[in-house]
C-alpha positions as CSV (number, residue, x, y, z in Angstrom):
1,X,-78.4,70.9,42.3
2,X,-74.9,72.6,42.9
3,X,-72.0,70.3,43.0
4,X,-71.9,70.6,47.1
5,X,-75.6,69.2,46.9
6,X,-77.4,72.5,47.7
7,X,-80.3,73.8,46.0
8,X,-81.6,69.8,44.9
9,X,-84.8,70.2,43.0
10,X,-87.1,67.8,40.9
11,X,-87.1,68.0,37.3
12,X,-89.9,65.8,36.9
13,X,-92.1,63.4,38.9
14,X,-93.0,60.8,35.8
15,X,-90.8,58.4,36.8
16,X,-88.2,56.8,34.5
17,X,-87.5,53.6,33.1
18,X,-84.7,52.4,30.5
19,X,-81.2,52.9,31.2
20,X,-80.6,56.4,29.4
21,X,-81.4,60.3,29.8
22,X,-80.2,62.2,27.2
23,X,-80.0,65.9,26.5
24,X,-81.2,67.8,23.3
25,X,-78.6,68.7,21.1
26,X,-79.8,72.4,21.8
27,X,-79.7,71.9,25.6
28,X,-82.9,72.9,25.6
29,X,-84.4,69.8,27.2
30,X,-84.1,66.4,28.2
31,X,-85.5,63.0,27.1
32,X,-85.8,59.8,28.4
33,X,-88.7,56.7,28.7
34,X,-91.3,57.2,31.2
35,X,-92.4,54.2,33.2
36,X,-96.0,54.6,33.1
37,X,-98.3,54.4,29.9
38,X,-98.1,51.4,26.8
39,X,-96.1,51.0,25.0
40,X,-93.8,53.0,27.3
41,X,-93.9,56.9,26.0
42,X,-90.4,58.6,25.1
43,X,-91.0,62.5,26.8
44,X,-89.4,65.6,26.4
45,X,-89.0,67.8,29.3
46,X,-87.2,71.7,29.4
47,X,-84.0,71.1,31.5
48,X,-85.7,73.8,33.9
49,X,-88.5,71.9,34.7
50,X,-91.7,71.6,33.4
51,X,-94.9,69.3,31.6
52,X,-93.4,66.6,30.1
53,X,-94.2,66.2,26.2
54,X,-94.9,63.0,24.8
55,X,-92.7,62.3,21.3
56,X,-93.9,60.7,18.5
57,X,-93.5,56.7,18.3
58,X,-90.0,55.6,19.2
59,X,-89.3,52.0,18.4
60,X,-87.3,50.8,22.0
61,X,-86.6,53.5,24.3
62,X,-84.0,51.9,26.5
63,X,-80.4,53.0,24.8
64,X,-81.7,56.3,23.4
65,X,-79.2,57.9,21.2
66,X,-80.6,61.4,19.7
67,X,-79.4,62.5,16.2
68,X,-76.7,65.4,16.1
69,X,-79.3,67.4,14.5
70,X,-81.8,66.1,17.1
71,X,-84.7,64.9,14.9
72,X,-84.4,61.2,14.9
73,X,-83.6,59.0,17.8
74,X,-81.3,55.7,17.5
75,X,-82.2,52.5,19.5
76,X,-82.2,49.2,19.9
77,X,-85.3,46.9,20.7
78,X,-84.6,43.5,21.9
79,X,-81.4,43.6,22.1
80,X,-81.1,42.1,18.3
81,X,-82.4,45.5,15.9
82,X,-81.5,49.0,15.5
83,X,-83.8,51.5,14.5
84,X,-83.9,55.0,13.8
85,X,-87.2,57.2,15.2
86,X,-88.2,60.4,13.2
87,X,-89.2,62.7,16.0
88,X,-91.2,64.9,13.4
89,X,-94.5,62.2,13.7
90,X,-92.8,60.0,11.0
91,X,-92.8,56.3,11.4
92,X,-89.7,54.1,13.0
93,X,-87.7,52.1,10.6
94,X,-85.2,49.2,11.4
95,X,-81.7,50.1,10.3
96,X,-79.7,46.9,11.1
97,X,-80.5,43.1,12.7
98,X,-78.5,40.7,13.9
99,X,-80.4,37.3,13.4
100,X,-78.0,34.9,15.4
101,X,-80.5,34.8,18.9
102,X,-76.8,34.1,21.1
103,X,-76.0,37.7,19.5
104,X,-77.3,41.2,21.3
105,X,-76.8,44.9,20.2
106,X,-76.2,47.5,23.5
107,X,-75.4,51.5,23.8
108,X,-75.7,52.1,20.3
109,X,-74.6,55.6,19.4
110,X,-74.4,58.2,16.7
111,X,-71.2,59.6,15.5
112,X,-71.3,63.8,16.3
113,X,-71.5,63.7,12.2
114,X,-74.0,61.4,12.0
115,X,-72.7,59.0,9.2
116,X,-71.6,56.2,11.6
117,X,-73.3,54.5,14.3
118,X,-71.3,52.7,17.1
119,X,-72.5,50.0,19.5
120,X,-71.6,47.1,21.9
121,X,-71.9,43.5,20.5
122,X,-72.5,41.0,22.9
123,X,-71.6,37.4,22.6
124,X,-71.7,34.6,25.6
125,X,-67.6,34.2,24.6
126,X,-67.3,38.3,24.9
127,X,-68.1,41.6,23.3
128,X,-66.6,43.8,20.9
129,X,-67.4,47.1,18.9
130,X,-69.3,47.7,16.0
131,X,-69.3,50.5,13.7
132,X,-72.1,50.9,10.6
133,X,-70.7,53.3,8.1
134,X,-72.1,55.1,5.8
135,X,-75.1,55.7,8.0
136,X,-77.6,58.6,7.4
């Protein structure tokens, strides 16, 4: 829609679950976790409009982080590991784990060069940031 609110369309009618949408590096199109299906499919969809595609496996879904190049997605699943999700049909591997069960991992995120990998660590006593170097 324009920023007045004209011209609202749909982009799709899926329906969405997870907290984040996120945009191809390209611009091309837009992914995010669609509420129906199990486990819960990651889709691609052109920012026009359109079928939605189904991706290949993604282990979590929820705090999507895409690559800079755009072929492997970052995410977390429960809260306690990181993994990284080839988009080309190759399998999910974890990355990093935090095994203290008071301990969660949120919002992870690549850096634009994708050697470092930020995120939220949450504690009952308070958060703070992470960073994982050396990350590719």
């Amino acid at each position: 829609m324009a920023a007045d609110g004209s011209g609202q369309r749909v982009l799709t009618q899926t329906g969405v679950t997870g907290h984040f949408l996120r945009w191809t590096p390209d611009g091309s199109s837009i992914l995010y976790r669609s509420a129906s299906g199990t486990p819960l499919p990651i889709l691609r969809v052109p920012w026009q409009g359109g079928e939605p595609v189904p991706l290949s496996r993604v282990a979590g879904g929820g705090h999507l982080s895409l690559s800079p190049g755009g072929s492997h997605v970052l995410d977390v699943t429960g809260h306690k590991t990181l993994w990284v999700s080839p988009l080309d049909g190759g399998e999910p591997y974890p990355v990093f784990e935090f095994d203290d069960p008071a301990v969660r991992i949120d919002y992870p995120v690549w850096s634009p060069d994708g050697t470092q990998v930020l995120f939220d660590r949450f504690r009952p006593e308070g958060g703070d940031i992470w960073i994982l170097s050396e990350f590719e």
